[in-house]
KOLVO-604623 format. One record per atom (N, C-alpha, C): residue number from 1; atom name; x, y, z; residue in one letter. Coordinates in pm, whole numbers, plus 32768, in hexadecimal, padded with zeros to 4 digits. Example, Ala and Ser with C-alpha at 12.3 -4.5 7.8 and 13.67 -1.06 7.14 Angstrom:
REM residues 2
   num   atomo     xx     yy     zz   residuo
     1       N   8527   7DC7   830C         A
     1      CA   84CE   7E3E   830C         A
     1       C   8528   7EB6   830C         A
     2       N   8505   7F1F   82C4         S
     2      CA   8557   7F96   82CA         S
     2       C   850A   8003   8313         S
REM end
This chain:
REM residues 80
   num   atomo     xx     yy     zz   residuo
     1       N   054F   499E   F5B6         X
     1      CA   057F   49E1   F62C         X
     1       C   05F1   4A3F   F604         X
     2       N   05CB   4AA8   F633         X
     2      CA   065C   4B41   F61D         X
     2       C   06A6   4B13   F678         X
     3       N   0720   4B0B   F638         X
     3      CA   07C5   4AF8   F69A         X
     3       C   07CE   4B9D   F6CD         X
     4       N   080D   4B89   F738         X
     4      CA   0854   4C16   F77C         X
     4       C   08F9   4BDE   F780         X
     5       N   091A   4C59   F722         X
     5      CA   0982   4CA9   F710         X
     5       C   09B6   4CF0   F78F         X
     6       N   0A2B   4CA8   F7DE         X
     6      CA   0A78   4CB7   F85C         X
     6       C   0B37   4CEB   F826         X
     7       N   0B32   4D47   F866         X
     7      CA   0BA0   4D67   F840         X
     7       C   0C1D   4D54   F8C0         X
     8       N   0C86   4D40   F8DE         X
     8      CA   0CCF   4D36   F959         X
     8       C   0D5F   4D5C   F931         X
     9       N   0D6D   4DBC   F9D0         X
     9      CA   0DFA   4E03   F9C2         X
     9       C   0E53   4DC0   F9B0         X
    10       N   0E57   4D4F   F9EC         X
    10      CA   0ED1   4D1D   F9B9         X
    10       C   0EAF   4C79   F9B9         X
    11       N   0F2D   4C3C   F959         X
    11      CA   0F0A   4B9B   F94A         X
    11       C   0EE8   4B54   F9B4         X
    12       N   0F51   4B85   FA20         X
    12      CA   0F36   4B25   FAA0         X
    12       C   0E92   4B3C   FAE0         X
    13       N   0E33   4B84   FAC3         X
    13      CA   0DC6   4B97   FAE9         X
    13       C   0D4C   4B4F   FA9B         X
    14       N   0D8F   4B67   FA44         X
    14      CA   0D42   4B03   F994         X
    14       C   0D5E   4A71   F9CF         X
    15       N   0DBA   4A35   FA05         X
    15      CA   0DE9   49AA   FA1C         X
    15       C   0DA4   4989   FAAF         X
    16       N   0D7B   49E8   FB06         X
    16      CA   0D3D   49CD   FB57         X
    16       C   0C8E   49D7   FB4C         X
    17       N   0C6A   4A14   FAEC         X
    17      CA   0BEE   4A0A   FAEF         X
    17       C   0BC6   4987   FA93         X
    18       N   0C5F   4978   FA39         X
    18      CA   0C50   4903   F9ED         X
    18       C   0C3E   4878   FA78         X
    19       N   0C65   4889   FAB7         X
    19      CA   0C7A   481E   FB37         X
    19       C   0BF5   47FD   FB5F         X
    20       N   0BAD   4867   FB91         X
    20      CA   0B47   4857   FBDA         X
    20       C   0AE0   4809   FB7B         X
    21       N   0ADB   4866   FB14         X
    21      CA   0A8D   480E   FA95         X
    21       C   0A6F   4779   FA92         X
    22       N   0B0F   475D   FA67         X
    22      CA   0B1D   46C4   FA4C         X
    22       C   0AF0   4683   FACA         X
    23       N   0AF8   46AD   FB34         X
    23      CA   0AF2   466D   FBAE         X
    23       C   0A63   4647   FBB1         X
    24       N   0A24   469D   FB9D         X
    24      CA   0991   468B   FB90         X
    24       C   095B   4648   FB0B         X
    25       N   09A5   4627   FAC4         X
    25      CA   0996   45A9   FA7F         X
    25       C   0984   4523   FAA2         X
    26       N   0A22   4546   FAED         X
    26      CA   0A3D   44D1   FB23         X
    26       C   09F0   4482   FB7D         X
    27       N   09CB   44D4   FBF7         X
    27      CA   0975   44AB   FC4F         X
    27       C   08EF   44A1   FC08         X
    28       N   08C9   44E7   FBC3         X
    28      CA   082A   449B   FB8B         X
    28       C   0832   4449   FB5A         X
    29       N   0898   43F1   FAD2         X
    29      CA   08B7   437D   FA9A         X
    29       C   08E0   430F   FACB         X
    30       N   0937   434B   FB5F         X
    30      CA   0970   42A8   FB94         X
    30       C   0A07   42BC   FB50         X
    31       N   0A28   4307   FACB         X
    31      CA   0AB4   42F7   FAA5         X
    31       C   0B18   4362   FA93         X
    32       N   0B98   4323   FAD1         X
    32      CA   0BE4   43A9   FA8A         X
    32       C   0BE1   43EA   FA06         X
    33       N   0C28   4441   FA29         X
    33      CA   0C20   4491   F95A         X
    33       C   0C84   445B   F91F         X
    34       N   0D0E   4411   F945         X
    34      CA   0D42   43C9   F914         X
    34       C   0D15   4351   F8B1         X
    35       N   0CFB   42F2   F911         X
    35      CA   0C9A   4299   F8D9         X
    35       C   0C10   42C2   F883         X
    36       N   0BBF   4337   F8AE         X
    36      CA   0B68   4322   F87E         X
    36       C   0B7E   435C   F7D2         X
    37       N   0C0E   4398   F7F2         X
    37      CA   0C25   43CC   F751         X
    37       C   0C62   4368   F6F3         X
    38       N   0CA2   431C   F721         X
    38      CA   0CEC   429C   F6DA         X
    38       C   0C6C   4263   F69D         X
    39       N   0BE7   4217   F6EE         X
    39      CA   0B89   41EF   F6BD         X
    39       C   0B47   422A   F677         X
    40       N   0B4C   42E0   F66B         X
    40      CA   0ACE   430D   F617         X
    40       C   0B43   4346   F588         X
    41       N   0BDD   4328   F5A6         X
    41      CA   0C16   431F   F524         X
    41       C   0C1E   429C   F4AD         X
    42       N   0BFB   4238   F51D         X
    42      CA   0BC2   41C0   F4B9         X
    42       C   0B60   4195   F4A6         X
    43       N   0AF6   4201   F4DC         X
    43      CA   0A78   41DE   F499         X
    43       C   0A28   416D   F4EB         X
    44       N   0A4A   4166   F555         X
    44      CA   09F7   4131   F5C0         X
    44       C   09B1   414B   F649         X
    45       N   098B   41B6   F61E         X
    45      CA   091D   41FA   F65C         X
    45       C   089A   41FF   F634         X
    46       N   0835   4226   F66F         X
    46      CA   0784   41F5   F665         X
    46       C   076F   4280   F5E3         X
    47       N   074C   4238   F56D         X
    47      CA   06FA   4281   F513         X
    47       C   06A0   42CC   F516         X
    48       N   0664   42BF   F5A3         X
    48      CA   05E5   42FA   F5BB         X
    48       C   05FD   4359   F5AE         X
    49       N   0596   43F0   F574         X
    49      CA   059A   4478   F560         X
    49       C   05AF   44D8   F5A8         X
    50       N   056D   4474   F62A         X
    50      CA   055C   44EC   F699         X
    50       C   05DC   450C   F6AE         X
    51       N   0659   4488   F6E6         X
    51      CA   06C9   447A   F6CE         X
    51       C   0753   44BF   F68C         X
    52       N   0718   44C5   F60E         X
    52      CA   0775   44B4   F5AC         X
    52       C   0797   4552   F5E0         X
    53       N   0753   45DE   F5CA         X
    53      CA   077B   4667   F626         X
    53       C   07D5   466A   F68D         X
    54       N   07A3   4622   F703         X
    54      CA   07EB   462E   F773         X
    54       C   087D   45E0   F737         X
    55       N   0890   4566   F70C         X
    55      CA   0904   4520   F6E0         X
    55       C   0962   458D   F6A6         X
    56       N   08F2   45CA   F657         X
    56      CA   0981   4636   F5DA         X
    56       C   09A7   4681   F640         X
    57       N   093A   46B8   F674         X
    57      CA   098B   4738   F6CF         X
    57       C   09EB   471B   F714         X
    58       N   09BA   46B2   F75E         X
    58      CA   0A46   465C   F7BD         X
    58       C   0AAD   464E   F777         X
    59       N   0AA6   4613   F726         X
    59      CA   0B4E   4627   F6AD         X
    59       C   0B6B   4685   F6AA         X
    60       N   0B24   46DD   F659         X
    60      CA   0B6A   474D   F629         X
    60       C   0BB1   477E   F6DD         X
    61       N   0B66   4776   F72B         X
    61      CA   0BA1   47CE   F7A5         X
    61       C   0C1A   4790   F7D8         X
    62       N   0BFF   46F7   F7DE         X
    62      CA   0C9A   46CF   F7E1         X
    62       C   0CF0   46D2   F76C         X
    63       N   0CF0   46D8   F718         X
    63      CA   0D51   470F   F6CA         X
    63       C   0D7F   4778   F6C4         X
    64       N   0D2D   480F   F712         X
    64      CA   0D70   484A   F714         X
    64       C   0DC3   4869   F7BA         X
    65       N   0D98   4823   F820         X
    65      CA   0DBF   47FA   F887         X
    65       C   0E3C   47C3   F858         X
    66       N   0E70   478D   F802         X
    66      CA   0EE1   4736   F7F3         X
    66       C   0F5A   479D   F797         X
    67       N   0F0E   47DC   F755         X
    67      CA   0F72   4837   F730         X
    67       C   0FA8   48D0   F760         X
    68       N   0F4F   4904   F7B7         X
    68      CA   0F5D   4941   F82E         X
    68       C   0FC2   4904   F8A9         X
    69       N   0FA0   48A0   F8CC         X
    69      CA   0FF3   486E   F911         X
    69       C   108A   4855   F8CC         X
    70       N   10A1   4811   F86D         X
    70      CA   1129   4812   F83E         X
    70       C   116C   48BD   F801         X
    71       N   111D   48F6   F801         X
    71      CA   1154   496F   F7C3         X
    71       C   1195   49D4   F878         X
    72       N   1135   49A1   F8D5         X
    72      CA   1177   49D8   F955         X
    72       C   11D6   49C2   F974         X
    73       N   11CD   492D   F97A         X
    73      CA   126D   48D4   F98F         X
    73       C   12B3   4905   F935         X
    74       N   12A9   4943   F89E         X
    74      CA   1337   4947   F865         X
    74       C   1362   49CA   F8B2         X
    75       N   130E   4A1C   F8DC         X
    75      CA   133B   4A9F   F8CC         X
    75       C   1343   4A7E   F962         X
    76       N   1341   4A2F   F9E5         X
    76      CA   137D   4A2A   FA5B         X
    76       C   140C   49E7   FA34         X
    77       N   1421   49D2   F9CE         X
    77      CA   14C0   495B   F988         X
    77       C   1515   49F9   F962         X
    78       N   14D4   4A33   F903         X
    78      CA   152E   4AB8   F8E5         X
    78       C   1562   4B04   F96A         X
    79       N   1512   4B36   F9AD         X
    79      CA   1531   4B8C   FA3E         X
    79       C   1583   4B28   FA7C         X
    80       N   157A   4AB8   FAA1         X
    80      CA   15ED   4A83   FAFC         X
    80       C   167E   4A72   FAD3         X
REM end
């Protein structure tokens, strides 16, 4: 499957489409991305193949959900 290449004006728009994403993780799995990343960082998540795609992507998207998000907050910490 070809990934599409999304580009966004600004972070806070990247962090919201990051939102919707995960959300729709969430609700199809039953779990948050919190949790469901703790478990698929120790390796207890379903091996299955079909799986294993959607899992990475979900990481990778919360991970970058997580560093998007702290990089807003620093820079709402600088301005105040």
């Amino acid at each position: 499957m070809r990934k599409q290449i999304i580009k966004y004006t600004s972070s806070l728009d990247a962090l919201i489409a990051l939102t919707k994403q995960l959300n729709t993780y969430e609700i199809k799995y039953q779990m948050n991305s919190e949790e469901f990343f703790a478990k698929y960082s120790q390796g207890e998540t379903s091996d299955d193949e079909v799986f294993d795609e959607v899992f990475v992507e979900w990481a990778g998207n919360y991970q970058h959900y997580l560093a998007l998000h702290q990089d807003i907050k620093s820079k709402l910490r600088d301005v105040a």
